[in-house]
HTML snippet that shows the backbone in 3Dmol.js (N, CA, C, O; Angstrom):
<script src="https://3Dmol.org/build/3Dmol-min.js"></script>
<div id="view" style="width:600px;height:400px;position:relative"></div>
<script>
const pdb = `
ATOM      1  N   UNK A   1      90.018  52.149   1.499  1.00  0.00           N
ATOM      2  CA  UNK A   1      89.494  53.422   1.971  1.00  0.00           C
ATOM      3  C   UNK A   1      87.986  53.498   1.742  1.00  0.00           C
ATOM      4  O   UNK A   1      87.355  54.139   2.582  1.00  0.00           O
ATOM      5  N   UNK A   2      87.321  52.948   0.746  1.00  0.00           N
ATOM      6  CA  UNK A   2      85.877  53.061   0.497  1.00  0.00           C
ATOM      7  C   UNK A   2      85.638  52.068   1.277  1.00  0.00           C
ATOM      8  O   UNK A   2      84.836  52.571   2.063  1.00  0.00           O
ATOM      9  N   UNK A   3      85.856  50.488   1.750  1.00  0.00           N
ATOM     10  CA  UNK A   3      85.335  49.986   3.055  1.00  0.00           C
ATOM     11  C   UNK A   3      85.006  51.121   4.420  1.00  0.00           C
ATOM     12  O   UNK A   3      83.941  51.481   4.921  1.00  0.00           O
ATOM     13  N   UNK A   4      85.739  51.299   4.578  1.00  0.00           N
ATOM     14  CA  UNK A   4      85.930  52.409   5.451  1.00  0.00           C
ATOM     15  C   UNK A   4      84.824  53.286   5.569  1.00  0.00           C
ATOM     16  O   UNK A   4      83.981  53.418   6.457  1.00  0.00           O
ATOM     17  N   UNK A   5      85.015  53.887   4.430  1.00  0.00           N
ATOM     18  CA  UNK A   5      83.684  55.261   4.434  1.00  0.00           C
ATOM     19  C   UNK A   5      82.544  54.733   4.264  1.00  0.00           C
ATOM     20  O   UNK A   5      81.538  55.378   4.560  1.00  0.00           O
ATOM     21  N   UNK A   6      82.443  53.283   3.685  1.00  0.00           N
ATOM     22  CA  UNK A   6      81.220  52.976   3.481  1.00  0.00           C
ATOM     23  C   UNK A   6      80.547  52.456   5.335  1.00  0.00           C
ATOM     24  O   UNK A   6      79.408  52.649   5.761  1.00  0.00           O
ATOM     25  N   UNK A   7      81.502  51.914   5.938  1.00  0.00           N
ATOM     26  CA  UNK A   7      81.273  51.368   7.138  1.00  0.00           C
ATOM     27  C   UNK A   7      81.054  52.399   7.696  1.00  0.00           C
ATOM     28  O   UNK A   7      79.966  52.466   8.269  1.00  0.00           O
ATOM     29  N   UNK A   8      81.814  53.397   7.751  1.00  0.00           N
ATOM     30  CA  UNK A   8      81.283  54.487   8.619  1.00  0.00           C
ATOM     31  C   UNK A   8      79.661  54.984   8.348  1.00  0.00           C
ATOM     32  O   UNK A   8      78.785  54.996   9.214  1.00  0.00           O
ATOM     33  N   UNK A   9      79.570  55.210   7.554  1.00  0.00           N
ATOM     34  CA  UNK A   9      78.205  55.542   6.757  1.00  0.00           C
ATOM     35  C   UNK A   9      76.783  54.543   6.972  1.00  0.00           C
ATOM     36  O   UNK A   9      75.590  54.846   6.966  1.00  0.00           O
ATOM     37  N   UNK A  10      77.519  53.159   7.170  1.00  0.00           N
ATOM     38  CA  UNK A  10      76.190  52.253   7.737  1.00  0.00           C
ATOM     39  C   UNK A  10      76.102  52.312   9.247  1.00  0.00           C
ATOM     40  O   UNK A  10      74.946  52.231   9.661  1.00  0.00           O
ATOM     41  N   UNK A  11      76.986  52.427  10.116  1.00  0.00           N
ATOM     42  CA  UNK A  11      77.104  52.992  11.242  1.00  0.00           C
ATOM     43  C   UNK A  11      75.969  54.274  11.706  1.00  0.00           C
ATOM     44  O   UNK A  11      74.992  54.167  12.446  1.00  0.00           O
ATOM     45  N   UNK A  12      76.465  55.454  11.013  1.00  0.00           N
ATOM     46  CA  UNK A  12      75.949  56.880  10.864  1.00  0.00           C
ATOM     47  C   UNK A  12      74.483  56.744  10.995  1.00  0.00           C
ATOM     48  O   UNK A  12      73.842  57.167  11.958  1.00  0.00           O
ATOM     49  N   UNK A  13      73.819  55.916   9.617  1.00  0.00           N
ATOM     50  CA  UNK A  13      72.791  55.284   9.508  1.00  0.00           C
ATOM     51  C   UNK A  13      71.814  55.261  10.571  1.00  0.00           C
ATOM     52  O   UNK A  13      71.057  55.998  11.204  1.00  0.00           O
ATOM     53  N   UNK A  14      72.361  53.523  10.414  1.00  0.00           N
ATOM     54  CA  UNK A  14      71.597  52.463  11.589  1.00  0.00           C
ATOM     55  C   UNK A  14      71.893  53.370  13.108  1.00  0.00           C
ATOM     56  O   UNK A  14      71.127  53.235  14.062  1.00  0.00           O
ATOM     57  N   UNK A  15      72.620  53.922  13.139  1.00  0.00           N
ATOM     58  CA  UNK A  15      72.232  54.394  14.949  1.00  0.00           C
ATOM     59  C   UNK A  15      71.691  55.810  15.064  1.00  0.00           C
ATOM     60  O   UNK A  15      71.612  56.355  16.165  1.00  0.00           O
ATOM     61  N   UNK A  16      71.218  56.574  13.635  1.00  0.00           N
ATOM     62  CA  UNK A  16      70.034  57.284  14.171  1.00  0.00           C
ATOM     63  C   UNK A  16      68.762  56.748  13.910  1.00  0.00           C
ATOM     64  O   UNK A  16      67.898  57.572  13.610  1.00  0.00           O
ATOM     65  N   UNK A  17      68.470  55.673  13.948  1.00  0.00           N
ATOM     66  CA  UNK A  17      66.953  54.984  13.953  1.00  0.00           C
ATOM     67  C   UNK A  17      67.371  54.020  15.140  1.00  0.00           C
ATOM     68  O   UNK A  17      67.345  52.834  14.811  1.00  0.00           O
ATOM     69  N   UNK A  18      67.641  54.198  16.069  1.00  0.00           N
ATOM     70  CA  UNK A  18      68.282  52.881  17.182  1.00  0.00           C
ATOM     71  C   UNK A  18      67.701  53.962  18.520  1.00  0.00           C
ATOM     72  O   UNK A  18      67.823  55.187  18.496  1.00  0.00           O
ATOM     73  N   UNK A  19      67.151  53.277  19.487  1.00  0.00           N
ATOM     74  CA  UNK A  19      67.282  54.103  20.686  1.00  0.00           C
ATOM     75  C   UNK A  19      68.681  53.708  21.540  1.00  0.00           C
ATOM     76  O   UNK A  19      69.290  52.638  21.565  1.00  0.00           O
ATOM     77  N   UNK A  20      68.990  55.139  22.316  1.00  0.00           N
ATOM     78  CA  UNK A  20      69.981  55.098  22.600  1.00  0.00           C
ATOM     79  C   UNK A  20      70.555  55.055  24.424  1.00  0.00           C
ATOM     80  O   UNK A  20      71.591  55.463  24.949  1.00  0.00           O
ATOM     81  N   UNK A  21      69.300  54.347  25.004  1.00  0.00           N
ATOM     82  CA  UNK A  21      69.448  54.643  26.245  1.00  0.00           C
ATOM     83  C   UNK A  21      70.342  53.405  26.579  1.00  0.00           C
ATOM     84  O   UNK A  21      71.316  53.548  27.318  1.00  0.00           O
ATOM     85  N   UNK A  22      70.065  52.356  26.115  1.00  0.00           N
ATOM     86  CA  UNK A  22      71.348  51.136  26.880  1.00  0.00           C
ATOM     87  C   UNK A  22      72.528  51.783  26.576  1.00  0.00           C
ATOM     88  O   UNK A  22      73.183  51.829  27.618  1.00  0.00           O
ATOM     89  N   UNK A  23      73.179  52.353  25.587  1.00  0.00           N
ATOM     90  CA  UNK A  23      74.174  52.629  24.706  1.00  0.00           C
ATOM     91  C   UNK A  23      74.232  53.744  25.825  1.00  0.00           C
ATOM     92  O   UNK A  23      74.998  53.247  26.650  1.00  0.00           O
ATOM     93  N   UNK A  24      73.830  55.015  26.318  1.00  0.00           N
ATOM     94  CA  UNK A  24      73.881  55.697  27.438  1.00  0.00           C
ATOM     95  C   UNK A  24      73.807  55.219  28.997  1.00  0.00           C
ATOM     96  O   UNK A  24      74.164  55.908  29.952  1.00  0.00           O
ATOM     97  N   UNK A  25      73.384  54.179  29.046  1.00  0.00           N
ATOM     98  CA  UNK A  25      73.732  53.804  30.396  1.00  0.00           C
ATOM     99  C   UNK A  25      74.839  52.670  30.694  1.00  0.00           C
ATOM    100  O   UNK A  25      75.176  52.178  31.771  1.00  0.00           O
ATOM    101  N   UNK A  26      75.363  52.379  29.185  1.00  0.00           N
ATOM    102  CA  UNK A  26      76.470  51.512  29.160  1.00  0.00           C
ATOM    103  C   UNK A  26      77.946  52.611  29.381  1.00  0.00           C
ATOM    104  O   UNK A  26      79.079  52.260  29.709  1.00  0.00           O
ATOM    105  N   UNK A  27      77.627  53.498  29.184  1.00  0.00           N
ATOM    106  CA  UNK A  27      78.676  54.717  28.472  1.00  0.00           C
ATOM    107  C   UNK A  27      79.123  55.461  30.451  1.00  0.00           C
ATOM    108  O   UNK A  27      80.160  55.812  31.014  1.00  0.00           O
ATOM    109  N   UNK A  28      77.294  55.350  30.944  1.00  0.00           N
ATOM    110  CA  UNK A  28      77.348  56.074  32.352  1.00  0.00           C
ATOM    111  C   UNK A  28      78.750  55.429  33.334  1.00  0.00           C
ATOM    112  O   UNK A  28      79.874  55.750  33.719  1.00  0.00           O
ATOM    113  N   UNK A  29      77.688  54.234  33.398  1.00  0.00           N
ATOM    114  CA  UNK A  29      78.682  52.862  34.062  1.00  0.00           C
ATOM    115  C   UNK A  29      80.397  52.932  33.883  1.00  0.00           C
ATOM    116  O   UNK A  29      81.203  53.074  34.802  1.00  0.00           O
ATOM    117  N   UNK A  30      80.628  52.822  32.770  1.00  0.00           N
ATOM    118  CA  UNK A  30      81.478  53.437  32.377  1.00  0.00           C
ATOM    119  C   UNK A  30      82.907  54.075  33.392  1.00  0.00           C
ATOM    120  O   UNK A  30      83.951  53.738  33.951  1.00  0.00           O
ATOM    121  N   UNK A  31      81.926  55.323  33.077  1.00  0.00           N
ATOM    122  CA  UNK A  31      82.410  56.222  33.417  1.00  0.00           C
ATOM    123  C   UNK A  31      82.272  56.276  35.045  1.00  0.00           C
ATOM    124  O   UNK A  31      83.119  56.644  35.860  1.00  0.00           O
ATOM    125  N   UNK A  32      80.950  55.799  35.269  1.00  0.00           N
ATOM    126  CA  UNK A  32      81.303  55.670  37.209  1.00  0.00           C
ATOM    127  C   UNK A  32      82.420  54.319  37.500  1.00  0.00           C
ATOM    128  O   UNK A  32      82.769  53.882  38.597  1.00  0.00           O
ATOM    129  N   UNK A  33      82.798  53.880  36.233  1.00  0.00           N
ATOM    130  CA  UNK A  33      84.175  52.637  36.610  1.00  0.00           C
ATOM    131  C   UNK A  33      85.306  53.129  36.995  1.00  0.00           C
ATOM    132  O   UNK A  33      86.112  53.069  37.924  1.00  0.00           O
ATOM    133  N   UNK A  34      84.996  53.980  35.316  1.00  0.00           N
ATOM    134  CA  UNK A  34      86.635  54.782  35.625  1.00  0.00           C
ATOM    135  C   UNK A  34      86.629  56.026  37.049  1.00  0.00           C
ATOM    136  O   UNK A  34      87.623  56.085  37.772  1.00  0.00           O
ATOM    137  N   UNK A  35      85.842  56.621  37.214  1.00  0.00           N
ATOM    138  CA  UNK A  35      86.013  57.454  38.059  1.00  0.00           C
ATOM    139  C   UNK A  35      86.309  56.573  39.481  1.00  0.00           C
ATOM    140  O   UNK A  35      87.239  56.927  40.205  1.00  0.00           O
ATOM    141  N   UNK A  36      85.530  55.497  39.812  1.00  0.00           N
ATOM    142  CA  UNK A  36      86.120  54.747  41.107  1.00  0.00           C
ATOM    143  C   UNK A  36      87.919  54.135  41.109  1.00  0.00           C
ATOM    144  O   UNK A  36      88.853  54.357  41.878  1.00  0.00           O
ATOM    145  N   UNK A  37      87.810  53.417  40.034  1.00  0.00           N
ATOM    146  CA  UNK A  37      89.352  53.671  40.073  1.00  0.00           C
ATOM    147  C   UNK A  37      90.350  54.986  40.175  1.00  0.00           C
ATOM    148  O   UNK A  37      91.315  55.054  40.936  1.00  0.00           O
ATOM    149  N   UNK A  38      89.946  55.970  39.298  1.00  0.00           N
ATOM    150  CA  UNK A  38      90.930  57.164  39.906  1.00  0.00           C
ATOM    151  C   UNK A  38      91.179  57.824  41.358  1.00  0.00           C
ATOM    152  O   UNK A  38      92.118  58.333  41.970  1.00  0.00           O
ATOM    153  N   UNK A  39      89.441  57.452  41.627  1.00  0.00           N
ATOM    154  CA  UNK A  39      89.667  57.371  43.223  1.00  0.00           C
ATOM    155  C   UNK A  39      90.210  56.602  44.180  1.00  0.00           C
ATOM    156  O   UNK A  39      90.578  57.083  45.252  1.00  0.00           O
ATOM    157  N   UNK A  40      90.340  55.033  43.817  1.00  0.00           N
ATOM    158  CA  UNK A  40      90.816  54.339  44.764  1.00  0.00           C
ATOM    159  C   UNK A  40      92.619  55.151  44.220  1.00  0.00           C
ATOM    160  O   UNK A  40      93.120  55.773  45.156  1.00  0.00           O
ATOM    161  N   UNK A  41      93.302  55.154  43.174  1.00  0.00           N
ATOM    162  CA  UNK A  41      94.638  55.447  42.985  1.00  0.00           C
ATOM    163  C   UNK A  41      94.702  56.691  43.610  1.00  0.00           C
ATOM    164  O   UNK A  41      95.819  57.011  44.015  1.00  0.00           O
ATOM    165  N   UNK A  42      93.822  57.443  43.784  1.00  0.00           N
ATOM    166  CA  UNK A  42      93.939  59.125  44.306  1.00  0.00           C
ATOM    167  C   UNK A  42      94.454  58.522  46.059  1.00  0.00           C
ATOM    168  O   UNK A  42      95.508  58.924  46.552  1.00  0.00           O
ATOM    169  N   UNK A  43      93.632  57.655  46.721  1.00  0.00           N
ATOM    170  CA  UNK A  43      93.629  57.045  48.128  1.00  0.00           C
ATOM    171  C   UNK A  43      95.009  56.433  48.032  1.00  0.00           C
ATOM    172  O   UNK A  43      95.481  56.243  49.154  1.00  0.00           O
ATOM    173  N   UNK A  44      95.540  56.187  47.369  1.00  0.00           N
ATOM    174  CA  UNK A  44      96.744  55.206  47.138  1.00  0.00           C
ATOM    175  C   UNK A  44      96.297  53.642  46.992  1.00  0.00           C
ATOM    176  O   UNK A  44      97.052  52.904  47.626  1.00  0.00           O
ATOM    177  N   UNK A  45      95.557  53.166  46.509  1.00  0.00           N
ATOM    178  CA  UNK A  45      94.728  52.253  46.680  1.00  0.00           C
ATOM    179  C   UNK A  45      95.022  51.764  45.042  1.00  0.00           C
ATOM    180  O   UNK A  45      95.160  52.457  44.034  1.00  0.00           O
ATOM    181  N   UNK A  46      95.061  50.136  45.243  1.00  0.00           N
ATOM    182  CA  UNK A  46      94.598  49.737  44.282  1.00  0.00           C
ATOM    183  C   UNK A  46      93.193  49.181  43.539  1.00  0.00           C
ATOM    184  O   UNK A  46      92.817  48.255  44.257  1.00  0.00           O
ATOM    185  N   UNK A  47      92.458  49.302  42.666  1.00  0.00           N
ATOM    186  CA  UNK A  47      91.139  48.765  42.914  1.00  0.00           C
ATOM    187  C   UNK A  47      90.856  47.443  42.631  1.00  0.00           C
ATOM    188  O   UNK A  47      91.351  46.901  41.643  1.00  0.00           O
ATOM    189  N   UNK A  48      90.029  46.797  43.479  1.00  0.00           N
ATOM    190  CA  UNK A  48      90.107  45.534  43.054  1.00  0.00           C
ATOM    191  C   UNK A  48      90.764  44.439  44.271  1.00  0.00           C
ATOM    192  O   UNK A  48      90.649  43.227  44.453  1.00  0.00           O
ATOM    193  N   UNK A  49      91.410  45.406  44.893  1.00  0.00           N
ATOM    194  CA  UNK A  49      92.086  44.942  46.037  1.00  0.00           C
ATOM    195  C   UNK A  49      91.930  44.731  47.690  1.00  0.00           C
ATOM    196  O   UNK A  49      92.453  43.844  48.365  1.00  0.00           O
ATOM    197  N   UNK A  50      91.274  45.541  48.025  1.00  0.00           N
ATOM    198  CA  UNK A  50      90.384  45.969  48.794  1.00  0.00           C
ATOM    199  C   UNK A  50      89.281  45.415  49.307  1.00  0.00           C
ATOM    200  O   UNK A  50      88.327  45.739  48.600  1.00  0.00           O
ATOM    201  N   UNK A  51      88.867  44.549  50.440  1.00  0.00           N
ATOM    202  CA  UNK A  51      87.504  43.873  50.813  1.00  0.00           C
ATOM    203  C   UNK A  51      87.201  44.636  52.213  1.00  0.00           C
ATOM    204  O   UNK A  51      87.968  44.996  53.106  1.00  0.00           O
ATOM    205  N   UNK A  52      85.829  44.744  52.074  1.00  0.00           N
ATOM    206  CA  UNK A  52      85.290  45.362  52.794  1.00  0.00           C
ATOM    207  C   UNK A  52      85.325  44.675  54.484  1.00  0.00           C
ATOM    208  O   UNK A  52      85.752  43.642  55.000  1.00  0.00           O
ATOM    209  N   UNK A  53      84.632  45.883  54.933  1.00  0.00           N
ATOM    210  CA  UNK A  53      84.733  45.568  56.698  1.00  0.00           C
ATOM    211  C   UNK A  53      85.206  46.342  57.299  1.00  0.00           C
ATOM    212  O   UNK A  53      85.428  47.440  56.788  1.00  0.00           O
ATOM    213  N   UNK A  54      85.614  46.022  58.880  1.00  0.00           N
ATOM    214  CA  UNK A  54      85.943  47.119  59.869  1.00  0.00           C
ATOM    215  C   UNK A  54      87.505  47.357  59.138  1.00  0.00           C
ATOM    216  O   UNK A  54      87.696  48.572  59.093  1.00  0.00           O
ATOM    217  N   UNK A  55      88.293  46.847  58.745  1.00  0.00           N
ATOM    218  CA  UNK A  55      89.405  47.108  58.167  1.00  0.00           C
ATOM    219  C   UNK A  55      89.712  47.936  57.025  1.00  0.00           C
ATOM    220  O   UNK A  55      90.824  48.422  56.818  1.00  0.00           O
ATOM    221  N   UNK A  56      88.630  48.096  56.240  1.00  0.00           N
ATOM    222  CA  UNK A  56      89.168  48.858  55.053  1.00  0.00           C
ATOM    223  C   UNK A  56      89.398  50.425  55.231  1.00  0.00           C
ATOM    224  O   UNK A  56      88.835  51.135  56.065  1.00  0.00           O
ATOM    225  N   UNK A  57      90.163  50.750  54.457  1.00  0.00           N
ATOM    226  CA  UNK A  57      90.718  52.149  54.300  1.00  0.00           C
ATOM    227  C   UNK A  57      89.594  53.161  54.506  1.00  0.00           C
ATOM    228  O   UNK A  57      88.682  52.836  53.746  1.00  0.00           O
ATOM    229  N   UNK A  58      89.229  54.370  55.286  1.00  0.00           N
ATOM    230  CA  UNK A  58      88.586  55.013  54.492  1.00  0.00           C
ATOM    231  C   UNK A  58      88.418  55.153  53.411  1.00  0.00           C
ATOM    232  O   UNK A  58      87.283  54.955  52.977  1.00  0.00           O
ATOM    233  N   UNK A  59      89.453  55.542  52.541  1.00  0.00           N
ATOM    234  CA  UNK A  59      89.164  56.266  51.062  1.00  0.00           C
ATOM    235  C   UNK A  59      88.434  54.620  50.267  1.00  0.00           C
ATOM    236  O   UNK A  59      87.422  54.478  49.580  1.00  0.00           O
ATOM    237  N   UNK A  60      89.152  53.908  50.597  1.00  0.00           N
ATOM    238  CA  UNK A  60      87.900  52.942  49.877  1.00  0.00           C
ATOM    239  C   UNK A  60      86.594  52.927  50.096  1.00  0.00           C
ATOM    240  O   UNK A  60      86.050  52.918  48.992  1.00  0.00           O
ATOM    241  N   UNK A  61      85.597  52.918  51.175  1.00  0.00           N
ATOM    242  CA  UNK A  61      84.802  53.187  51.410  1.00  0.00           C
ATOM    243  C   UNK A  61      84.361  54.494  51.215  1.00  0.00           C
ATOM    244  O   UNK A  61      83.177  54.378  50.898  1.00  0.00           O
ATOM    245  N   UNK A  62      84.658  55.661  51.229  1.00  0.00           N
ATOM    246  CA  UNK A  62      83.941  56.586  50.195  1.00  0.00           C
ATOM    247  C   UNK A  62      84.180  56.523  49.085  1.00  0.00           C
ATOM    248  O   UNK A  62      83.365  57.042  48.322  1.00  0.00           O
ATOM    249  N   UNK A  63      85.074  56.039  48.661  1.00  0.00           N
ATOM    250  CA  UNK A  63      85.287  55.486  46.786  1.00  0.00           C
ATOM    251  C   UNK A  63      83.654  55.377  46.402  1.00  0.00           C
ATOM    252  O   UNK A  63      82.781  55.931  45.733  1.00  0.00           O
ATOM    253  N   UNK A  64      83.955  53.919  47.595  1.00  0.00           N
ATOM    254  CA  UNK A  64      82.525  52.558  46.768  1.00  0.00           C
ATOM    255  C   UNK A  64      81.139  53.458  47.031  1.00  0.00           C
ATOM    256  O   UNK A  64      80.182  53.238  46.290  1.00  0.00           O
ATOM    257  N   UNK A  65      81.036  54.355  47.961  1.00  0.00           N
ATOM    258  CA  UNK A  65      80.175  55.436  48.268  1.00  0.00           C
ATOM    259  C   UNK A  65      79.673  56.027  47.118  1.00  0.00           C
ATOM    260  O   UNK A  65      78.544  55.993  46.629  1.00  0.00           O
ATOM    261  N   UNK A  66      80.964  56.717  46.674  1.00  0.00           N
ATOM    262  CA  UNK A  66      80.604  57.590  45.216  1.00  0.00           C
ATOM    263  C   UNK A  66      80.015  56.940  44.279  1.00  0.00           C
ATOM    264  O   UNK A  66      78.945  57.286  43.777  1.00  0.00           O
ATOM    265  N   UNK A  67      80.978  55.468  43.818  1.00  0.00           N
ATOM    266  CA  UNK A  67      80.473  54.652  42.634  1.00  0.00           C
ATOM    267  C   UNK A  67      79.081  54.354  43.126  1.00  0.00           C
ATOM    268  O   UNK A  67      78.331  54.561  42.172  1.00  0.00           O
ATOM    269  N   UNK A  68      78.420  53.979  44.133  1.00  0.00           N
ATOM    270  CA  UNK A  68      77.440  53.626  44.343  1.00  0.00           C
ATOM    271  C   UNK A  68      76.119  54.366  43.592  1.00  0.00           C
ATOM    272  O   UNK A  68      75.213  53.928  42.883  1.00  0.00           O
ATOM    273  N   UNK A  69      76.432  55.580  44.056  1.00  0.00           N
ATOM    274  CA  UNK A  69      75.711  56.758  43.926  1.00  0.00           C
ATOM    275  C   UNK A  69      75.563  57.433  42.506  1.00  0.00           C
ATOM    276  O   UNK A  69      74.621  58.099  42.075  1.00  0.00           O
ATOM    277  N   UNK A  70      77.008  57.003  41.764  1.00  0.00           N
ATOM    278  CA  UNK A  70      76.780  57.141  40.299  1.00  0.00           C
ATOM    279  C   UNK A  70      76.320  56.494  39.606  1.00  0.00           C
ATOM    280  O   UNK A  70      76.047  56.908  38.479  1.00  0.00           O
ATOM    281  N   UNK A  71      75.950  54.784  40.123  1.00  0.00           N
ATOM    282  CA  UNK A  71      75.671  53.806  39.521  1.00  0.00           C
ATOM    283  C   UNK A  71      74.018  54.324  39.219  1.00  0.00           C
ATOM    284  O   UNK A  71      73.238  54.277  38.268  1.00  0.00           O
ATOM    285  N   UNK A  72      74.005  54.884  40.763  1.00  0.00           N
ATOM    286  CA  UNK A  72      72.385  55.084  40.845  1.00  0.00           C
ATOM    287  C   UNK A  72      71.652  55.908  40.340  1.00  0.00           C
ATOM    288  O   UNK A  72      70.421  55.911  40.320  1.00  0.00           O
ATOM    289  N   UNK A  73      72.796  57.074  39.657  1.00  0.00           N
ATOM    290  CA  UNK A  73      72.253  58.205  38.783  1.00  0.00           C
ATOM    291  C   UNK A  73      72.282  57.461  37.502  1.00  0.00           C
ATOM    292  O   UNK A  73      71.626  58.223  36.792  1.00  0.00           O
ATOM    293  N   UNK A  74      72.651  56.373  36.682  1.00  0.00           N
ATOM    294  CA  UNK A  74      72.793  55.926  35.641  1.00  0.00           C
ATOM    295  C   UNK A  74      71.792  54.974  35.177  1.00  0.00           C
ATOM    296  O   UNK A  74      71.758  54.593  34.008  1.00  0.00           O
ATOM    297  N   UNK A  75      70.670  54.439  36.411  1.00  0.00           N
ATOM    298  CA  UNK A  75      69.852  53.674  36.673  1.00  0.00           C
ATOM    299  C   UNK A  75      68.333  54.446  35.539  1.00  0.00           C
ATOM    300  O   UNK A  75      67.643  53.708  34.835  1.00  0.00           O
ATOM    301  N   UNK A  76      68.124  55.882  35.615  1.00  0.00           N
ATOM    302  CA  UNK A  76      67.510  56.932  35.318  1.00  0.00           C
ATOM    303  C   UNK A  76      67.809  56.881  33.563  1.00  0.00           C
ATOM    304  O   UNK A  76      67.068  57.170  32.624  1.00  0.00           O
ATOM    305  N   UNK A  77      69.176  56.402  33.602  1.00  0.00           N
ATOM    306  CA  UNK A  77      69.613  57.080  31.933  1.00  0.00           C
ATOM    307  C   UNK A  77      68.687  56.217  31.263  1.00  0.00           C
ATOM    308  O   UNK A  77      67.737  56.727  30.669  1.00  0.00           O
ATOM    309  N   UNK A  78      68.873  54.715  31.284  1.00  0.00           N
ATOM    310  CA  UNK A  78      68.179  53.796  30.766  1.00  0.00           C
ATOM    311  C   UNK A  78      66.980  53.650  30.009  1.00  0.00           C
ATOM    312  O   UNK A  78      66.810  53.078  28.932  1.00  0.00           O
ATOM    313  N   UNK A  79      65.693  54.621  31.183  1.00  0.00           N
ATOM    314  CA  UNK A  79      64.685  54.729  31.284  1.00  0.00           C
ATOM    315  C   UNK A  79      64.569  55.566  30.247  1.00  0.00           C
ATOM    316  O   UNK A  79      63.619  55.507  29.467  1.00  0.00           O
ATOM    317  N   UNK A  80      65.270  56.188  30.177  1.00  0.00           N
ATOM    318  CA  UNK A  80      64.698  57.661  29.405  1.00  0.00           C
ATOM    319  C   UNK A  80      65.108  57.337  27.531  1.00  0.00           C
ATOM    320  O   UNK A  80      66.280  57.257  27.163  1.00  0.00           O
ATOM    321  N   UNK A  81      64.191  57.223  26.772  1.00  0.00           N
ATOM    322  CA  UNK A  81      64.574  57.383  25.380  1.00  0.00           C
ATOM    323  C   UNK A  81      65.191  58.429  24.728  1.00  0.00           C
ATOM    324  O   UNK A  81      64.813  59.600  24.733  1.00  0.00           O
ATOM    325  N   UNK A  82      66.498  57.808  23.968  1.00  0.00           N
ATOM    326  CA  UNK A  82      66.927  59.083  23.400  1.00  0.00           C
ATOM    327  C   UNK A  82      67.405  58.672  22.158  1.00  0.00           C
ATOM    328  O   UNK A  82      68.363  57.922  21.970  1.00  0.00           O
ATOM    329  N   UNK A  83      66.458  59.374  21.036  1.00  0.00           N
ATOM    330  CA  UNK A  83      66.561  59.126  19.811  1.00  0.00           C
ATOM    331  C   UNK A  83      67.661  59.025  19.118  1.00  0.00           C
ATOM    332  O   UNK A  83      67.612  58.775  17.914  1.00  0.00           O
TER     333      UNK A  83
END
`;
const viewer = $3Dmol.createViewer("view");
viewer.addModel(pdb, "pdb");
viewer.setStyle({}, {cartoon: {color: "spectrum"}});
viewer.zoomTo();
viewer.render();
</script>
């Protein structure tokens, strides 16, 4: 149990002297992953499955639309320092 608290505690530490923008644009990404998958399953779609062209589903193609677009808001997080 004191491993523990002590690990937590060097953790606690070291990442308020760390900048935190990769760690935020790793977190963004993320999250524009998971959200494209809920969308391709919302389409009935599996992700991953799917290649582009005159054939693909709509909903895949506004899927990859969205992710695109979130990727591109996450591009911004990076830049920005956050203590």
């Amino acid at each position: 149990m004191k491993k523990l608290v002590l690990a937590i505690l060097l953790v606690l530490f070291f990442s308020s002297i760390t900048e935190a923008g990769p760690l935020a644009y790793a977190i963004c990404q993320t999250a524009c992953n998971a959200g494209w998958v809920a969308c391709y399953a919302a389409g009935g779609l599996v992700a991953g499955t799917v290649t582009g062209g005159v054939g693909a589903p709509v909903a895949a193609i506004l899927c990859n639309v969205a992710q695109g677009a979130c990727m591109a808001a996450c591009a911004a997080v990076i830049l920005a320092p956050t203590p």
